[in-house]
N, C-alpha and C positions, 0 to 999 in steps of 0.2 A: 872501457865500457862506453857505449856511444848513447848521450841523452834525449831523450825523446822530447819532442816539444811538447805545452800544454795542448795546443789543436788535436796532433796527436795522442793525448790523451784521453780528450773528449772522444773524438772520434774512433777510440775503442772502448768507451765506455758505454756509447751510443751504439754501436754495434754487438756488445756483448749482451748491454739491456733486451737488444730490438731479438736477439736468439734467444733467451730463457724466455721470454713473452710467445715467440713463432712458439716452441716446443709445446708449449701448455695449452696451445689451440686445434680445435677438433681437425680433423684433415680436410672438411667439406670448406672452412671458413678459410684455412691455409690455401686452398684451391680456388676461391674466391678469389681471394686478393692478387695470388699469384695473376689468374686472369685480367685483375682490370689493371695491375701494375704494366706487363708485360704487352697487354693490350693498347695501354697509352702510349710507352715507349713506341710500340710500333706504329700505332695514328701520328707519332708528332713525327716520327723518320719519315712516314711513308710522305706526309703530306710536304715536309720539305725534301726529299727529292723530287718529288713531284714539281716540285714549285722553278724549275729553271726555266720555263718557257718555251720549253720545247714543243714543235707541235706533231701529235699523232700521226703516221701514216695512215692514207684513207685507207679505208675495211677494203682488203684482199690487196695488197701491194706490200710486200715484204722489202728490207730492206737485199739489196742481192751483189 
């Protein structure tokens, strides 16, 4: 039988916690969250790919 560490322990006690709490909330609030969670995620990606210095092609010149 292979031992789990304590981190690993927290870490599904903390995820199990963070499911019985999701379950017991209305779906508008679940839909909430889901939006500014997945929302941020995406603000902090988009802004560091964004971030290499690349510079735009001027408006109508495609890369070809």
């Amino acid at each position: 039988m292979e031992r789990v560490s304590a981190v690993e322990r927290v870490a599904a006690a903390v995820v199990g916690a963070t499911r019985l709490v999701v379950a017991r909330l209305p779906a508008r609030w679940k839909k909430t969250l889901d939006d500014r969670v997945f929302g941020a995620i995406f603000q902090v990606t988009r802004v560091t790919n964004d971030a290499y210095g690349w510079k735009a092609p001027p408006a109508g010149q495609e890369d070809r």
